[in-house]
C-alpha positions as CSV (number, residue, x, y, z in Angstrom):
1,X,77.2,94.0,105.7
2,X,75.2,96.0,103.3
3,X,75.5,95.6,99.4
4,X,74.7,98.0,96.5
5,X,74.1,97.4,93.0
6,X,72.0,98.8,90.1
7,X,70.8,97.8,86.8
8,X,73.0,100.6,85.1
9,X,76.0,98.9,85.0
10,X,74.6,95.8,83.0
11,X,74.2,99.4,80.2
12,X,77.9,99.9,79.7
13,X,78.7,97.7,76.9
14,X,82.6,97.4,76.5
15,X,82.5,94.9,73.5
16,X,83.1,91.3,72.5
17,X,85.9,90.1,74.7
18,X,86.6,93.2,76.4
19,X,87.9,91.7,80.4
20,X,85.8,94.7,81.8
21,X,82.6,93.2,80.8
22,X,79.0,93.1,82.4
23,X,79.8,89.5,83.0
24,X,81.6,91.1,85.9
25,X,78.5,92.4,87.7
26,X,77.3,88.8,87.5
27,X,80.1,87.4,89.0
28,X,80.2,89.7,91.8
29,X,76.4,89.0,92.5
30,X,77.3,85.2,92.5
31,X,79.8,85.9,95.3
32,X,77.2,87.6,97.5
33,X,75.0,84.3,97.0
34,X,77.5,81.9,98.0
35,X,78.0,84.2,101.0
36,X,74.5,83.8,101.9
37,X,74.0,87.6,102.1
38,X,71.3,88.1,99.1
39,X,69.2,89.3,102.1
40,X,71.6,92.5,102.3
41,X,71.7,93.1,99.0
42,X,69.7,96.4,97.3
43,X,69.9,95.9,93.8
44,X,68.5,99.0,92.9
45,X,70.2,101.5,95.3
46,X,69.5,105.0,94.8
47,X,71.9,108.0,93.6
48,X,73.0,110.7,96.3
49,X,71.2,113.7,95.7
50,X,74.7,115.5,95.5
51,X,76.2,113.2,93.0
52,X,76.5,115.8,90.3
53,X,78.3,118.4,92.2
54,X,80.9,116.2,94.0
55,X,81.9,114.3,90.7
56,X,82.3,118.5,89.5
57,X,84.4,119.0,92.8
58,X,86.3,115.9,91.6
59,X,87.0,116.5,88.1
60,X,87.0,119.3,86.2
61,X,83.5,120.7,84.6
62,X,85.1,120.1,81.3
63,X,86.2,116.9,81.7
64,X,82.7,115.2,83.3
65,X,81.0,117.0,79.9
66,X,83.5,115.9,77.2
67,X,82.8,112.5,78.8
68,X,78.8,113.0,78.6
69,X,79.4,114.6,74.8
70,X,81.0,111.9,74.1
71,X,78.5,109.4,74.4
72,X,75.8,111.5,73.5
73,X,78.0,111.5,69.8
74,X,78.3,108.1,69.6
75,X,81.7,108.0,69.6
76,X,83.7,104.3,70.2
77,X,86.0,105.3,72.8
78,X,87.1,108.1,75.1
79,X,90.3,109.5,75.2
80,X,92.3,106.3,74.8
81,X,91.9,102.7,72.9
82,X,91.5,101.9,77.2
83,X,88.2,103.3,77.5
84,X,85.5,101.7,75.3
85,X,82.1,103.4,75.1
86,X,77.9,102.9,74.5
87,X,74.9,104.7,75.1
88,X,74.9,103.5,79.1
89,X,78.9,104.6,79.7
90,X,78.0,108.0,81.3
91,X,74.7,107.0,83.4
92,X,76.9,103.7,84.3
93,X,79.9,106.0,85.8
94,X,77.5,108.2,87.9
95,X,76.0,105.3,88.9
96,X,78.7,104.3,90.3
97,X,79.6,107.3,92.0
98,X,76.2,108.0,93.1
99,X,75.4,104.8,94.8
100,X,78.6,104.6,96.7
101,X,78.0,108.2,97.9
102,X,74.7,106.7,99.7
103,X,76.2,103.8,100.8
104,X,79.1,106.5,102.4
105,X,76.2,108.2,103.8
106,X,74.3,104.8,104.9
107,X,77.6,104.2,107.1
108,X,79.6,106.8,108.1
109,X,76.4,109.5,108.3
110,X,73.3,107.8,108.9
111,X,74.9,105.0,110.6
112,X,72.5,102.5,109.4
113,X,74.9,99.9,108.8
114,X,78.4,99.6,109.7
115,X,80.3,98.2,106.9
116,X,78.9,97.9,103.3
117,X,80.3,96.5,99.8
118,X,79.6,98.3,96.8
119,X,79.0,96.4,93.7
120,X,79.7,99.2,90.7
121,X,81.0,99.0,87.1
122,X,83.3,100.9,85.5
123,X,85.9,100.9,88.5
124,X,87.4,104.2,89.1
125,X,90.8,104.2,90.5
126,X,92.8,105.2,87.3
127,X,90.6,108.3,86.6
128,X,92.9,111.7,87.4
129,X,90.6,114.7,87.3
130,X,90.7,115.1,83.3
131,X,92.0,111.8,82.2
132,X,90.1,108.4,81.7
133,X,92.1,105.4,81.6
134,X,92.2,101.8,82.8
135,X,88.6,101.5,81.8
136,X,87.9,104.1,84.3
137,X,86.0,107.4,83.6
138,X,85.4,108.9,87.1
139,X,87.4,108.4,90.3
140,X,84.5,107.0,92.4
141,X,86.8,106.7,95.6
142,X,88.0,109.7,95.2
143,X,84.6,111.4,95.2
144,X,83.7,109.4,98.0
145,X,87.0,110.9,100.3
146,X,85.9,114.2,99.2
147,X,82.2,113.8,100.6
148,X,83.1,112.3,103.7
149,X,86.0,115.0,104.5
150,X,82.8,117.5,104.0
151,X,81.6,115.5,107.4
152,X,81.9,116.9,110.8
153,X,83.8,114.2,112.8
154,X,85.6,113.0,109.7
155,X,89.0,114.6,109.2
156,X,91.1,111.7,108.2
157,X,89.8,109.6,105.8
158,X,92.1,106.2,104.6
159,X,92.3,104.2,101.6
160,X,94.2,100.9,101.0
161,X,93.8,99.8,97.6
162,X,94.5,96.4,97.1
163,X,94.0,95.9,93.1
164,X,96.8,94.6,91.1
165,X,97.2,97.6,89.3
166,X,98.1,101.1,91.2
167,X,95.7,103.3,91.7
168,X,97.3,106.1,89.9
169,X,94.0,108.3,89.8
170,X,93.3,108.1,93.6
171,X,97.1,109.2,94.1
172,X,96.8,112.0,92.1
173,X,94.2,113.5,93.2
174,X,95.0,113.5,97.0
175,X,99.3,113.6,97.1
176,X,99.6,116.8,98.3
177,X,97.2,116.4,101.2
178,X,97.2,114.6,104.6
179,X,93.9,114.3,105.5
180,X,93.2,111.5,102.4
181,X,96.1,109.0,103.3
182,X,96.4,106.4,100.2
183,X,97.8,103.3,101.2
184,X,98.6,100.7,97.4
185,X,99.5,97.0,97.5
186,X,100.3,96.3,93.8
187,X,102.0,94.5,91.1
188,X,105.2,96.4,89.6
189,X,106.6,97.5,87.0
190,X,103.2,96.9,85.8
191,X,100.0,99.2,84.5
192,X,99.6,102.3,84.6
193,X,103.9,102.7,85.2
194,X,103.2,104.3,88.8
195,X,103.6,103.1,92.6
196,X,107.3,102.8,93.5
197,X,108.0,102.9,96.9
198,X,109.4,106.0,97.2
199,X,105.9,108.1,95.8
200,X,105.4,109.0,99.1
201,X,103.1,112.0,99.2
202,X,104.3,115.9,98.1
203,X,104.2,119.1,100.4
204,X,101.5,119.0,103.1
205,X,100.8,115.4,102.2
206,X,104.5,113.7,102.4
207,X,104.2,110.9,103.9
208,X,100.4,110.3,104.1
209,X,100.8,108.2,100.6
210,X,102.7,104.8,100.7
211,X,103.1,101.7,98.0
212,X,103.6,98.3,98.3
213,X,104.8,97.4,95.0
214,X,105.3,93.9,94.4
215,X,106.7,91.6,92.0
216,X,105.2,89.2,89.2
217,X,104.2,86.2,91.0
218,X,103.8,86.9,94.7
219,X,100.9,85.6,96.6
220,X,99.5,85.4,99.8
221,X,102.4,85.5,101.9
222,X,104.0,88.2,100.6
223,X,100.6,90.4,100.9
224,X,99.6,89.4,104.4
225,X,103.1,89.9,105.6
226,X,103.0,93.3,104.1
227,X,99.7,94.5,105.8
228,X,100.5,92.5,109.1
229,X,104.4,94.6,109.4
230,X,103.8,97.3,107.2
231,X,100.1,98.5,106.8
232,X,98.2,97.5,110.2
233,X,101.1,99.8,111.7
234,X,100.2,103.2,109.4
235,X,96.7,102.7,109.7
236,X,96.5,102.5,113.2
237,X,99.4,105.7,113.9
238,X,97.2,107.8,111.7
239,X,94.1,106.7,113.6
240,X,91.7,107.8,110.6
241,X,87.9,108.3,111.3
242,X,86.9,106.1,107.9
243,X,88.4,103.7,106.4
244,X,87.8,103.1,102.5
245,X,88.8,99.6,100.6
246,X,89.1,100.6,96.6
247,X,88.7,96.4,96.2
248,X,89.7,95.0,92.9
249,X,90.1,91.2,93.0
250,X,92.4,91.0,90.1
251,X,96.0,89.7,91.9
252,X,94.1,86.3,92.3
253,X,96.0,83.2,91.0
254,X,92.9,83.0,88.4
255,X,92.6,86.8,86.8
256,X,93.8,86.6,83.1
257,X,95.4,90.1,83.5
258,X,96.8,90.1,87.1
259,X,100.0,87.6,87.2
260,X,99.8,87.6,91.1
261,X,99.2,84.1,93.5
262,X,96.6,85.6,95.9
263,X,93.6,83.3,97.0
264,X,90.4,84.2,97.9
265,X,91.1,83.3,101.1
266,X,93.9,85.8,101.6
267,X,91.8,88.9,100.1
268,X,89.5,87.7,103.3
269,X,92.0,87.8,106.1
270,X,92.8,91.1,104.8
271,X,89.5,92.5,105.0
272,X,89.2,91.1,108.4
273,X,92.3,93.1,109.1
274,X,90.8,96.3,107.9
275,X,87.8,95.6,109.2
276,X,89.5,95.5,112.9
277,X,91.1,98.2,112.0
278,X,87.6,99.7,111.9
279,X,86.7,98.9,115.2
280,X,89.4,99.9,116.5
281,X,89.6,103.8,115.3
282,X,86.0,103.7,113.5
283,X,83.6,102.6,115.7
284,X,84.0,99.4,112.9
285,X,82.6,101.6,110.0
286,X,84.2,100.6,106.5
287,X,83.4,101.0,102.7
288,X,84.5,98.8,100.2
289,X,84.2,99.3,96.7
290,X,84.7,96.9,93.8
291,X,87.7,98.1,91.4
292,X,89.5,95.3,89.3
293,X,88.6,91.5,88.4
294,X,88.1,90.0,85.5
295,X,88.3,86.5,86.1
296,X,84.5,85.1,86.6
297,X,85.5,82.5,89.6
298,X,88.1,84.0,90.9
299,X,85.8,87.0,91.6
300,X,82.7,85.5,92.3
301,X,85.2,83.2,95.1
302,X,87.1,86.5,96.6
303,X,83.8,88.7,96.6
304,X,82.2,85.6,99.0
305,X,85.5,85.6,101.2
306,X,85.4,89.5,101.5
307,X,81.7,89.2,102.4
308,X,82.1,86.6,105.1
309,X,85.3,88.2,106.5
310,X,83.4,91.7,106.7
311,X,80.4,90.1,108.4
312,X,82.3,88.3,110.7
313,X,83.5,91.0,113.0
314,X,80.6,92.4,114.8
């Protein structure tokens, strides 16, 4: 399993005690050591060449240069009290989006690997197409979908999100369409207020979203259940031709914001159930990207699990 990183997420400063902290990057990079895969790792991965214009297809031209006006100003936040910013905010979000759009490329494209973890700060999955929020500015998994639908071969693209919060942004952006299917295990009623089981999709795209909303307090049996009965059996009747992991370790018994019982060793069986799921509609290709998690072990712990689990299906 390939790994990405760059040094432009240690730029976005969020502030003394802020949970979405560079500490996070360090944590995550700790979890690819215990896995023993620091040989996989490219801590200086390189931006796609079309970064710029898929973050535009994304979200609006307006929005992506309020966000860059922003920082050039020097104002403290952006849009809400949720979104702190510094002078590395904007190079840190296209970062983030630009890295994963080569490691997209790397696997689904180039095929030079067949499953690869991207380590990014800020996450993404809260960002709508003019609104930051969730300590998200762009909607990195979103503008990955988008560039692999622009993929001969690739005409169903699917995301299971399994972050504690819903990924609000990621629905929004793809509701009314079928061939993005958004698949959310999360904690409810919780942050950001969406995700009830019956958002399932609008026009052309009924039925091609689907949430798992859970209570405070459930844990591992509860969440494998769910994708063993519930999600295994979408995934493989929609048969999709990539399959995309938004991955935020924040339901884990340890995260300070989370309130959920999942252990590390759960978040692992379910990437070796996504993982199968790979093989068997993807010729095994999967991207992973790193959304929530904001305690320092339990992320470091559930980044090695998901690292092993992904390497172990070959």
């Amino acid at each position: 399993m390939r790994i990405y990183t760059n040094p432009a997420f240690r730029r976005h400063q969020t502030g003394p005690g802020h949970p979405e902290s560079v500490d996070r990057i360090d944590s995550a990079i700790a979890g690819v050591m215990r896995a023993g895969a620091e040989r996989n790792l490219i801590s200086e991965a390189a931006l796609h060449p079309e970064t710029g214009r898929l973050i535009a297809r994304t979200h609006s031209p307006h929005y992506e240069r309020a966000l860059a006006s922003a920082v050039e100003r020097g104002l403290p936040l952006f849009q809400s009290l949720d979104n702190p910013l510094s002078p590395g905010t904007y190079e840190a979000a296209k970062t983030a989006v630009g890295i994963s759009l080569t490691a997209a490329e790397d696997v689904f494209v180039n095929r030079t690997d067949r499953r690869a973890f991207v380590i990014a700060r800020p996450p993404g999955h809260h960002a709508t197409r003019e609104q930051a929020m969730g300590f998200c500015f762009f909607n990195t998994m979103a503008c990955v979908a988008e560039y692999l639908r622009e993929q001969p071969g690739l005409e169903r693209v699917l995301i299971f999100d399994w972050d504690v919060h819903h990924g609000n942004g990621t629905q929004d952006l793809f509701e009314n369409r079928s061939d993005v299917f958004y698949i959310s295990t999360h904690r409810y009623p919780f942050y950001p207020g969406t995700g009830a089981r019956n958002e399932i999709g609008i026009g052309a795209g009924r039925g091609f979203t689907r949430n798992f909303p859970f209570a405070q307090g459930f844990g591992d049996a509860q969440y494998l259940r769910t994708v063993e009965d519930e999600i295994i059996p979408l995934i493989d009747d929609y048969r999709p031709d990539a399959i995309l992991v938004s991955a935020g370790f924040d339901a884990h018994h340890r995260d300070p914001l989370g309130g959920m019982r999942v252990t590390e060793q759960a978040f692992g069986v379910m990437t070796r159930r996504m993982a199968e799921a790979a093989e068997r509609h993807c010729d095994g290709r999967m991207l992973a990207l790193l959304e929530g998690g904001y305690s320092p072990e339990g992320l470091a712990a559930s980044v090695a699990e998901h690292i092993e689990a992904a390497s172990s299906i070959s």
